[in-house]
BATORLUM-816635 format. One record per residue: y, x, z of N, C-alpha, C in turn. Coordinates in steps of 0.1 Angstrom, whole numbers, plus 5000, padded with zeros to 4 digits. Example, Ala and Ser with C-alpha at 12.3 -4.5 7.8 and 13.67 -1.06 7.14 Angstrom:
2
494351325078495551235078496751325078 497851285071498951375071500051295079 
This chain:
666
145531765836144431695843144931655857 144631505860145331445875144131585888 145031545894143831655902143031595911 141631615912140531535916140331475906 140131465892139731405882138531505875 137331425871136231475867136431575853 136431705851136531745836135531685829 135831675818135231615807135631735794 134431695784134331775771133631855768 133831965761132732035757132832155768 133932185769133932315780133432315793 133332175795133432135812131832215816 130732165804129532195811129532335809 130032455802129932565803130632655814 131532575819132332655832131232605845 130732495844129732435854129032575858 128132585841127032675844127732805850 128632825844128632975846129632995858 130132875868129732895883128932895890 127832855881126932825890125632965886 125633055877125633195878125933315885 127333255883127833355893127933335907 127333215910127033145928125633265929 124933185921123533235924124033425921 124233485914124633615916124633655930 125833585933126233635943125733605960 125133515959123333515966122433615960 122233665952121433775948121633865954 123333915954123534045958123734025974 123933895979123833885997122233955999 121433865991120133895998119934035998 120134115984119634275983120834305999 122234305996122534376009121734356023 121434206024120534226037119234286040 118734306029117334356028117834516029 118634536023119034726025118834786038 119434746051119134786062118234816068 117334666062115734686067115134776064 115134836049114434916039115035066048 116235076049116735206058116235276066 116135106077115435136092114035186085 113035096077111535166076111735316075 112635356068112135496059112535536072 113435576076113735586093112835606099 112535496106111035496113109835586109 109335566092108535646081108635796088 110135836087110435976091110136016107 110435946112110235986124108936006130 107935896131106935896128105836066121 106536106112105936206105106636286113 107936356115108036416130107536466139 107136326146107036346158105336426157 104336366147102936406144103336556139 103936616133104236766129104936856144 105236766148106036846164104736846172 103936736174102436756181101836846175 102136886162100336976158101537136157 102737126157103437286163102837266176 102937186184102637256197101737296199 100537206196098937246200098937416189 099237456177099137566174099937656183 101037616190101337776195100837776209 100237626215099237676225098237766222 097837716212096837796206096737956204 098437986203098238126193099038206210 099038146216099138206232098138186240 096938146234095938106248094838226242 095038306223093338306222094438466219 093538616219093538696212092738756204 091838666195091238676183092638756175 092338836166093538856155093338766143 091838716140091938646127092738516127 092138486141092638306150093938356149 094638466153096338436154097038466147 096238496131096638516119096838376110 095738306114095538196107096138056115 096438096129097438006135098938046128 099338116128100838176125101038156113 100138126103100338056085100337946091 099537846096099637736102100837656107 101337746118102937736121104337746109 104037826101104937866092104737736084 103637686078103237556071104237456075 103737406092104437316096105837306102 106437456103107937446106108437436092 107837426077108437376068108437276064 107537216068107237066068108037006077 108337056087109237006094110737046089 111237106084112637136080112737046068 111837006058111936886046111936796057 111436746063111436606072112936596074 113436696083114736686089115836716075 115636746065116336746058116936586046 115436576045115336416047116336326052 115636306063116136216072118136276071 118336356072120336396071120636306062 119636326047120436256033120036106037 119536076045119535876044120435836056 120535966064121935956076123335966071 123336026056123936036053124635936041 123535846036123635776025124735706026 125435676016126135566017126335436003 124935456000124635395994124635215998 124035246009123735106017125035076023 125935156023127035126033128135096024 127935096012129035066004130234966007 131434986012132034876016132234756000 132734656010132534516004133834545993 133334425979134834445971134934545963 135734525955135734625941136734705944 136934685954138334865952137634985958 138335085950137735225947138735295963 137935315975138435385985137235485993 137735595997136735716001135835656011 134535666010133535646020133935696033 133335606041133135626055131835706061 131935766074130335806077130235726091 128735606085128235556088127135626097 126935586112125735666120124435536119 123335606117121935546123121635496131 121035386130120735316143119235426155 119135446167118235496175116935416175 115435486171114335376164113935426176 113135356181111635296196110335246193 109835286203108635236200108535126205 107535036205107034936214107034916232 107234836238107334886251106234766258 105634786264105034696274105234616286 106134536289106734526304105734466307 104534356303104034286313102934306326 102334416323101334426332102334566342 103534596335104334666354104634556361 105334456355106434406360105534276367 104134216359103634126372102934206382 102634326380102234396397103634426403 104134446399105334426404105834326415 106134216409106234106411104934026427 103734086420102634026429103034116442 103134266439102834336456104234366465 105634306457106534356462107334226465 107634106454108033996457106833936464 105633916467104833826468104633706460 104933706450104633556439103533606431 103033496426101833506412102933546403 102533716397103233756388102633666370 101633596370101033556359102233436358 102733356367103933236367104933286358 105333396353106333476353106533546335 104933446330105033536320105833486307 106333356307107733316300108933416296 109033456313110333516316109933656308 108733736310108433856303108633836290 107733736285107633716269109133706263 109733666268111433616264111933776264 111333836276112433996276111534076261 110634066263109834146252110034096237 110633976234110533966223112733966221 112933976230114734006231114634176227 113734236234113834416231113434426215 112334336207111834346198112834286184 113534256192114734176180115634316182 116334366192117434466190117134546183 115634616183115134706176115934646159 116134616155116334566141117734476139 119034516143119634396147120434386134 120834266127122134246118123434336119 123934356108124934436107126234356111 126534286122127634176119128034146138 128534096142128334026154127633946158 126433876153125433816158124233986165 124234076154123534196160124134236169 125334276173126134306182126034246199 126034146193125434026204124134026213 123434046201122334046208121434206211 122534316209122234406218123034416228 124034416230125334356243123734226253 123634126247122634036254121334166260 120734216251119334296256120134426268 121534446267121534566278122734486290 122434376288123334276299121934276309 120534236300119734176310119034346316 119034456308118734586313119234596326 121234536328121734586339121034486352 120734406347120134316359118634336363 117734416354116734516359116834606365 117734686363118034786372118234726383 118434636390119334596396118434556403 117434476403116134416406114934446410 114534526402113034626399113334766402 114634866396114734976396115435016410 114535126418115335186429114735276431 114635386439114635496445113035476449 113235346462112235336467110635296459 110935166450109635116443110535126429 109835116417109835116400109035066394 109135006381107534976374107535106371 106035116365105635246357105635226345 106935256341107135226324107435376316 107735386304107735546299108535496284 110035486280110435496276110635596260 110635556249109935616238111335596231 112335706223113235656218113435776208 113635816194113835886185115435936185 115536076180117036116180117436056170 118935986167119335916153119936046146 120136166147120036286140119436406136 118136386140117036536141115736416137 115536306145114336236145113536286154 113936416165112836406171112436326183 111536286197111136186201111736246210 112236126221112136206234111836066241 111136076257110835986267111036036278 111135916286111835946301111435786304 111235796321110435706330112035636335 113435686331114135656343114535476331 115435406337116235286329117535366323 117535446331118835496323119335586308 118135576303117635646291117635496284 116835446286116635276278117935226280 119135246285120335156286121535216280 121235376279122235496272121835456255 120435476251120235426244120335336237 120335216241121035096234122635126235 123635126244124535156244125135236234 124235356227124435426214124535386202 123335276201123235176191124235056189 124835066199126134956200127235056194 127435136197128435246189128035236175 126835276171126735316158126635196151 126235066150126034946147127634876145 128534976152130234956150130435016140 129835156137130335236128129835146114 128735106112128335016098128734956099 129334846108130434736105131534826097 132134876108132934916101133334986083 132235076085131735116068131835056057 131434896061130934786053132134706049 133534716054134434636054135534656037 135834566033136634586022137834606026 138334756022140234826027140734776015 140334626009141434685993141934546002 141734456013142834366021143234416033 144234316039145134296051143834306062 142734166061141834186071140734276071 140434316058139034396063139734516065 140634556061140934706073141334656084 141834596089141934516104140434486108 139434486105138534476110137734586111 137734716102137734816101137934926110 139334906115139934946124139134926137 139334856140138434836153137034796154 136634796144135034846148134834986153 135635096143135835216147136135266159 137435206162137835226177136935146190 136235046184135235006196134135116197 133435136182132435276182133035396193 134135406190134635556196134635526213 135135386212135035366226133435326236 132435306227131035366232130735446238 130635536230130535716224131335766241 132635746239133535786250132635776265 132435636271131435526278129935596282 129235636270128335696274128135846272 129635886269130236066275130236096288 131135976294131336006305130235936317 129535866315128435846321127235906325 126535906310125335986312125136156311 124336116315124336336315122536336318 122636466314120836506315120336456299 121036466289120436366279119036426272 118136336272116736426265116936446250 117436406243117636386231119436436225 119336506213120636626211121936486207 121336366201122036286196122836236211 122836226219123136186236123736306243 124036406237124536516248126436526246 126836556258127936546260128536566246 128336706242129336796229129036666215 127636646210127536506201128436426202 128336366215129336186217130736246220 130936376224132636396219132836426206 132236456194132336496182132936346174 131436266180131536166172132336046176 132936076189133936016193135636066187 135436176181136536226174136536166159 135236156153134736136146135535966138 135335876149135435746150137235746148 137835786156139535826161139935846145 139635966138140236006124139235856118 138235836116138635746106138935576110 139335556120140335436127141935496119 142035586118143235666119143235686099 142335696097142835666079142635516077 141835416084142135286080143735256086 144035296092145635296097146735316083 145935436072146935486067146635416053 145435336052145035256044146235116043 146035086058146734946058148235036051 148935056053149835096050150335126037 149235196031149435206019149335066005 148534946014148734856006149734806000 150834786010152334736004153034815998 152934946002153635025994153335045982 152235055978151835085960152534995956 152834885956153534735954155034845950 155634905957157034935955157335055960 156535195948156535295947157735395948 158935325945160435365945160935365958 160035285968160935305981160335445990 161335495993161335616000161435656013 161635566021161435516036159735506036 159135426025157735386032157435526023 157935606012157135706011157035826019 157935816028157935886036156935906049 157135786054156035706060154535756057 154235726045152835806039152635896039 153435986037153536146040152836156051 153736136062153236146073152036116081 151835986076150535966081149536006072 149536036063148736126059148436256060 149436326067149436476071148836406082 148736296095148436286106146936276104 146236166097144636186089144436276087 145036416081144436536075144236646089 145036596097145236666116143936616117 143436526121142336436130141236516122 141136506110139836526100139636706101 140736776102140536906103140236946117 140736856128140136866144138636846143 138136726133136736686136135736776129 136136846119135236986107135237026116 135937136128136437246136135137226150 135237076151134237036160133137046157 132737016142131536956134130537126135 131837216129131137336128130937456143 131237396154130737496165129337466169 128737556175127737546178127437486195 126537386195124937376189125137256186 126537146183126637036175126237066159 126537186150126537226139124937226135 124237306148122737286144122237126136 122637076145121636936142122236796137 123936836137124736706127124336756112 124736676103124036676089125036686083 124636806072125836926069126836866059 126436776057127136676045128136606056 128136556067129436546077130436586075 129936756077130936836084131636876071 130936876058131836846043132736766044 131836676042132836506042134436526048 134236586061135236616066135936696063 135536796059136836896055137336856041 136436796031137036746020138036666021 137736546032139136476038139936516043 140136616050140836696055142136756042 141536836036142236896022142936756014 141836656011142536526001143236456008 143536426021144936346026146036456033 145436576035147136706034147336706018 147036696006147236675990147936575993 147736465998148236355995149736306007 149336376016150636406021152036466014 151036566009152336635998153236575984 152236475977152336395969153436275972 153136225981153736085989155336165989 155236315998156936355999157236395982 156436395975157536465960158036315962 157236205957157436065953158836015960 158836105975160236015981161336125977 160936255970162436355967162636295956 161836205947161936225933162736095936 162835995942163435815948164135795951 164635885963165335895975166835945973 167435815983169035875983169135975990 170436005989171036106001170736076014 171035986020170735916032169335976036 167935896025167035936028166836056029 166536116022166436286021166936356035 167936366038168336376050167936376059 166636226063166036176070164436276065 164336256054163336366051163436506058 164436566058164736686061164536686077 165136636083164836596098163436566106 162936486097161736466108160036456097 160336456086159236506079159036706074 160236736069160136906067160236986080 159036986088159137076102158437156098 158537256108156937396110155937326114 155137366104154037296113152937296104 151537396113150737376105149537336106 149737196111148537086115147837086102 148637026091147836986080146937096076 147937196068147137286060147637456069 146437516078147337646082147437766069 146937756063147137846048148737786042 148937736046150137696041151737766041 152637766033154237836040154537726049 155237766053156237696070157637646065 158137606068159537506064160637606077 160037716082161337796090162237846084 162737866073163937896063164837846063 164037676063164337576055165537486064 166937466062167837476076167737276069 168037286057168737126053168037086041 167936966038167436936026168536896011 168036996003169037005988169336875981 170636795983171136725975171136705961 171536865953171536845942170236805934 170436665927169036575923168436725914 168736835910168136955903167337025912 168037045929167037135936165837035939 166236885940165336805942164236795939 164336785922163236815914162136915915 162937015920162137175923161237155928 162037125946160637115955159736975955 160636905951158936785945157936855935 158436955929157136985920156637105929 157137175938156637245946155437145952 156137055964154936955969154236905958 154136885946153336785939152436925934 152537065935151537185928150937225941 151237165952150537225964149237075968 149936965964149336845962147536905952 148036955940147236945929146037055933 146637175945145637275942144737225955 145537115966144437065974143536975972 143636865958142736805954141536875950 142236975943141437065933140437155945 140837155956140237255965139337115972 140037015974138536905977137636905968 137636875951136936835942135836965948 136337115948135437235947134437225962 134937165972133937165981132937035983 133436975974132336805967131736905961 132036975957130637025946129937115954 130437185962129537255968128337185980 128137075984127436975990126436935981 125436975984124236885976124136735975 124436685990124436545991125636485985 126736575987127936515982127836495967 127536555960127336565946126736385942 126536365948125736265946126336135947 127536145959128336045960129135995952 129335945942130335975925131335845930 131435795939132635725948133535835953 133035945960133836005966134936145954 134136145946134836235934135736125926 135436025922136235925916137635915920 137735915935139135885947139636035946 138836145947139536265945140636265932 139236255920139736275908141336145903 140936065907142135945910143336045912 143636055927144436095930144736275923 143936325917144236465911145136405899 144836295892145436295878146836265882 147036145892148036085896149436175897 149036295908149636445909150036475899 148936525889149636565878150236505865 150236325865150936285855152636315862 152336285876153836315884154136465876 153536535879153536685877154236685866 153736665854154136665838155436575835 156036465842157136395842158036475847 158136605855159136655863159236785856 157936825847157936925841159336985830 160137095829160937105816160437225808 160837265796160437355789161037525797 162537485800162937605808162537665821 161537585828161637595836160337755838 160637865842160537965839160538045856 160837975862160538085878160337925887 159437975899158837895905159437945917 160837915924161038015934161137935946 161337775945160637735958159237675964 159437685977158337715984158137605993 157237455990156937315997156537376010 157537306020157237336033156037226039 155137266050154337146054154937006059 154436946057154436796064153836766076 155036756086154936736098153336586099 153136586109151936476115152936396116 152436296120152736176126152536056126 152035906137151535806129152235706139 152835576129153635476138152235416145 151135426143150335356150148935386152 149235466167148035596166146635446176 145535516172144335426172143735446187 143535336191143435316206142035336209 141135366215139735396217139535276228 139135166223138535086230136535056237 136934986249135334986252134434876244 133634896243132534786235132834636240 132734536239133234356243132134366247 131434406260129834336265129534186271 131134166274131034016285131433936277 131533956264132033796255130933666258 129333706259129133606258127933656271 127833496278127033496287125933476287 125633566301124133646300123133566315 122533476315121633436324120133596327 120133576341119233626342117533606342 116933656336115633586331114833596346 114933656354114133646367115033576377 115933486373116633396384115633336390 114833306390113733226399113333316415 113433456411112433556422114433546430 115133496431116133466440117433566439 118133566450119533666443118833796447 120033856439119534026438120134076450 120934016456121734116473120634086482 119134036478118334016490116534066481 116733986467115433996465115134136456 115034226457114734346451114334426453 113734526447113134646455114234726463 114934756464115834776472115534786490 114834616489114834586503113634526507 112434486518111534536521111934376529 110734296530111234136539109634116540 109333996549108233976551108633806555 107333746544107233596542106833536561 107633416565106933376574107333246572 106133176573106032996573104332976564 104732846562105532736566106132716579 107032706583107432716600108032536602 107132446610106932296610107632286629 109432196625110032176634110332026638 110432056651110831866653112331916658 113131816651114431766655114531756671 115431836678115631806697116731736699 116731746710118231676717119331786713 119431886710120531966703120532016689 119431916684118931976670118132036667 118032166656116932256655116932336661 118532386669118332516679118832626666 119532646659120032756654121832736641 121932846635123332796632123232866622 123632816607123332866590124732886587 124633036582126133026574125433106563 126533126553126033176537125533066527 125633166515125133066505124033166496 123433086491122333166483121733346487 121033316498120433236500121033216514 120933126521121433066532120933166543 121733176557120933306567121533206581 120233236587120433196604121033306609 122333226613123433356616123733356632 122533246642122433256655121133136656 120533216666119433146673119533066689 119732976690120032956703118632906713 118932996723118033056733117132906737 116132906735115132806739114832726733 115532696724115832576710114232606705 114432496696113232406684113232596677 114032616674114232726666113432846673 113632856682113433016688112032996690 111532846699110132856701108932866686 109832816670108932806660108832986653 109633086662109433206658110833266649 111533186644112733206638113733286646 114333386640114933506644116333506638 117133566643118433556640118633676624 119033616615119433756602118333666592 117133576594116133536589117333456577 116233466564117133386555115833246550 116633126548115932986544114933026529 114333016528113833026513112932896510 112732796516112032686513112232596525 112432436517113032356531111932216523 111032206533110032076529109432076516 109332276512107932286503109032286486 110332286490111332296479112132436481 111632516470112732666467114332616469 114532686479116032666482117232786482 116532906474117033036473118733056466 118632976461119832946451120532846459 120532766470120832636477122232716486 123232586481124232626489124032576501 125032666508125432616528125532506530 126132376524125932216523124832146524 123832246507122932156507121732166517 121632306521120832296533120932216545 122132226544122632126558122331976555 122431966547122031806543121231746540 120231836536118431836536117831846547 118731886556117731906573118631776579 119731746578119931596585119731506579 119231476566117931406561116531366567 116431476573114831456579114831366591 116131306598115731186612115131256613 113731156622113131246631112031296628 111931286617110231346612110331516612 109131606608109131756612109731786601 110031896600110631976588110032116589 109832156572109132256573109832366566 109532486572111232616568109732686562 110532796557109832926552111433026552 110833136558112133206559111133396556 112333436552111933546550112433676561 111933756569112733816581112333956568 114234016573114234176564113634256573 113134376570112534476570113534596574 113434716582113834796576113634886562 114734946556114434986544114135146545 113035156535112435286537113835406537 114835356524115535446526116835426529 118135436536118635356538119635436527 120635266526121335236515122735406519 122735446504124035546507123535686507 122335696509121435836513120835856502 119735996501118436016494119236046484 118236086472118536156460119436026447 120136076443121135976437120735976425 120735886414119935806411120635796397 121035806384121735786370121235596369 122735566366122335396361123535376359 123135306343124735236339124535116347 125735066354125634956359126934906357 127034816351128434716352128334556358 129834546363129834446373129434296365 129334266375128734096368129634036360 131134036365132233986355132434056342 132234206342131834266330130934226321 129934226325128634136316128534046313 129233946323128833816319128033746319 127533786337126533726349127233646354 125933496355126033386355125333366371 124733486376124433496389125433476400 125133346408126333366418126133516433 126833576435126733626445127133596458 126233646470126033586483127533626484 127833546500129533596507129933716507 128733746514128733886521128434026510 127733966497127434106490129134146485 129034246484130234306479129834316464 130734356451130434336438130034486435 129634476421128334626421130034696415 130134836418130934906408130634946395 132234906387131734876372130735006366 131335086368129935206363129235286378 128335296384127835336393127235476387 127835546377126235636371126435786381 125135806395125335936398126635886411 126835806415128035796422127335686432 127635736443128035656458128235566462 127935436465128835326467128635276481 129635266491129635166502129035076499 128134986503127634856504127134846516 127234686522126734636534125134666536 124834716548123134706545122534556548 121634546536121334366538119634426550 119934356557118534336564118834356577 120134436580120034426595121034306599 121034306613121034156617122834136617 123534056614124934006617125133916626 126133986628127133986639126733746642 127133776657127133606661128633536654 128033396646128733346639130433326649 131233366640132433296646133633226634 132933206620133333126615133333036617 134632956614135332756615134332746606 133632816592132732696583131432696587 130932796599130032796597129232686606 128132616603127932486610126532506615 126532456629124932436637124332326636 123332326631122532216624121932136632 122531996634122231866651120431836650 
């Protein structure tokens, strides 16, 4: 058939249909995956919800059973309690198995590879900004806060979309977008001095239970966590049976871990267990090992291709004893306490199961390269794969005996079936701790990949097998770690895409914010003199009278030296470069001109002092602020959390201009 030519015949219309089945299929099964998430989040929510009402009615009873000494009352409180601390341990047991599901997380594609653990997104309640933020606005900016209520509606319905975001980079986006505009409330509204009165409402994504706090820095930790774990379901979701979806795999992981890291080292004080230092190091280890088996994934695709080579089996070895390192560091973490209380015990399985099935498979990979391998290789085996070492498995013998590796293809055989019987009893010792997991039992992906690799072992096993073979007298030394390409812990992408600020109207942040304390004066109505207006503007947004000259149009209309321009002939000029002001006032010939300027205040507290203050704050070029900043402001530092910063104090008066740009207005 010419190509581009119409099929014709009897067959043509049954291949039609039955693409066009399998189109629509496969729209069937998009839509169920996108609807999964949602159904997730409800039951989520569902659970928490019932929580937080069983945590209310424990407390009122043990007020109860501490406030009354009746005995019947503190008989029939204390059944009461007992009631609801079991109601509460189904809840929380609950909520583990859908933390743990991975049903919904199933990666893409038909190849059969070990699940990932996927973390939950952090559920909220509703929040109110509008009635803080226009008193706000009314008693501290001075504007009608009712003008304003666009700007609010846009933030409230931005917070109401993250609550629920896509599993993809458009979700990603637009929580990166909701905690770009956070850092520019803080920045604005939040300070020491004034705050709205808001009360932050945020559920643990591990326990479910509630916790609130009045500060922003709770609301910004929090989303920040959701950007981690919303890496970890990308990631989860990716198909390892190609080149790209473990490459994309990869670094979702390592951006998650690099969250997790981000808000380790930032926040502190956390109200909630899911937020505390020892959690976000777990699960920042957590992220590392499994960046670090999609590492050993990519790797293993080409090689299956060409099983006989012994260089890349070698290779496997190792990085698979280095996966089985990382996954045995993360159990070790999983199981200390008070992380162990409240992670979900099917984790800290998962992990050691992987732990046992990639040191098996480490051992496997080396029979494969004794049973292939030249002399040359072997050699090379003996050198830098048969060391002491008991990262992988410490129940294991040690390779200190062991001086060289056996040439004769006979002793060869031996210790490949050595490694391939130490291979079979670590499968065998994963399969037994899959069964001991309630939740695991359930996973029939994760026993499949066990059981895979157990037969694999032992068809090897039974190929190497002979009838004489009658004493078992060597001893598979461990498999050294190692990985050509250990996984980098990167930080989340927050400035990919730009972020306007929704209150750019109330003027820049190095002047307009609670922060700083100004007082409106004008309309202030000037006539042009024989030396002009009498004063000299330097800056840009907002422009500042950087000298008054003594007698001038200027000094007699009350205008003060440090005063900044904020309206020129009844036009907001807060955003107005040093030009255009200048050019709007030698516009006016000789008719009056009318200023409004704002004179600073001192500030109640001054900048650098007083009680310090938790705030993620990153710089404008970090986020991907579209806000220009004045000359004089210096840039915010990239994380300010709890820490210090030099800054200029805006409000007191600067120095007499001795800038070449700066120009006195004729």
């Amino acid at each position: 058939m010419i190509l581009g030519e119409r099929p014709d015949g009897p067959g043509a219309g049954e291949d039609s249909s039955r693409l066009q089945d399998d189109s629509s299929i496969r729209k069937d099964r998009d839509s169920v995956l996108q609807m999964q998430p949602c159904q997730l989040q409800s039951q989520r929510a569902r659970l928490h919800q019932q929580i937080s009402k069983e945590l209310r009615m424990r407390t009122g009873a043990e007020n109860l059973y501490r406030a009354t000494s009746n005995t019947w009352v503190r008989e029939t409180v204390a059944l009461e309690l007992s009631y609801v601390n079991s109601n509460l341990q189904l809840l929380k047991e609950e909520l583990a198995e859908l933390s743990s599901s991975v049903e919904v997380d199933q990666p893409q594609g038909e190849s059969v590879t070990i699940p990932m653990i996927p973390l939950g997104l952090k559920e909220t309640k509703e929040l109110d900004w509008a009635t803080p933020l226009k008193e706000l606005i009314s008693e501290h900016f001075e504007e009608d806060g009712t003008s304003y209520e666009t700007e609010i509606q846009e933030l409230e319905d931005l917070r109401q979309a993250m609550r629920t975001p896509s599993r993809d980079e458009v979700g990603l986006d637009l929580l990166a977008a909701y905690y770009s505009q956070l850092c520019f409330l803080d920045a604005r509204f939040f300070s020491a001095a004034r705050s709205p009165r808001l009360l932050f409402h945020w559920y643990d994504s591990l326990t479910g239970v509630p916790a609130q706090q009045r500060a922003l820095a709770f609301e910004k930790g929090s989303v920040l966590f959701n950007i981690g774990a919303l890496h970890t379901q990308i990631g989860a979701r990716q198909d390892c049976s190609c080149t790209e979806g473990i490459i994309r795999a990869t670094e979702a992981f390592q951006r998650a871990a690099g969250a997790f890291r981000l808000l380790r080292e930032n926040f502190s004080h956390a109200p909630s267990p899911d937020m505390s230092t020892a959690s976000l190091s777990v699960l920042e280890q957590l992220m590392v090992a499994q960046a670090q088996e999609c590492v050993f994934k990519g790797l293993l695709l080409p090689a299956s291709d060409t099983p006989d080579n012994c260089p890349a089996q070698l290779q496997l070895a190792q990085e698979a004893a280095q996966v089985a390192a990382e996954y045995g560091l993360v159990h070790r973490a999983m199981a200390q306490p008070p992380v162990q209380d409240y992670l979900p015990a099917s984790w800290t399985s998962l992990a050691q199961v992987k732990s046992q099935h990639f040191c098996a498979l480490a051992h496997h990979h080396a029979a494969m390269a004794l049973c292939e391998g030249s002399s040359a290789d072997k050699g090379e085996l003996s050198r830098h794969v048969f060391q002491p070492s008991t990262t992988c498995e410490p129940q294991g013998p040690t390779a200190s005996s062991i001086q060289k590796m056996p040439q004769h293809p006979e002793e060869c055989r031996k210790l490949a079936k050595a490694h391939l019987k130490r291979a079979i009893l670590g499968q065998e010792e994963a399969l037994r701790l899959h069964t001991l997991c309630r939740v695991l039992r359930k996973v029939d992906l994760l026993q499949v990949v066990v059981t895979q690799a157990l037969q694999c072992s032992l068809a090897k096993y039974s190929e190497l097998e002979r009838e004489d073979d009658f004493f078992e007298a060597v001893e598979a030394p461990d498999i050294q770690p190692k990985t050509h390409q250990a996984p980098e812990v990167r930080m989340p992408s927050l400035s990919q895409m730009k972020v306007t600020d929704l209150f750019h109207r109330l003027g820049p942040l190095s002047v307009f914010s609670t922060k700083n304390r100004w007082r409106l004066v004008g309309p202030v109505h000037m006539t042009r003199g024989e030396g002009g207006f009498g004063f000299t503007l330097r800056g840009d947004s907002p422009v500042l009278i950087a000298a008054v000259v003594p007698g001038g149009q200027a000094e007699s209309a009350g205008l003060k030296e440090g005063d900044y321009i904020v309206s020129v002939n009844g036009r907001p000029c807060k955003w107005w470069k040093h030009v255009e002001v200048v050019a709007q006032l030698r516009g006016v010939s000789e008719h009056n001109v009318s200023l409004q300027v704002v004179s600073m205040l001192p500030s109640p507290e001054p900048r650098g002092t007083g009680p310090r203050r938790p705030a993620l704050l990153w710089s404008q070029r970090e986020c991907g602020f579209e806000t220009a900043m004045p000359a004089r402001a210096r840039p915010w530092p990239i994380l300010g959390w709890g820490r210090k910063t030099k800054q200029s104090k805006t409000g007191c008066h600067p120095d007499f201009c001795t800038n070449r740009n700066c120009v006195t207005c004729p």
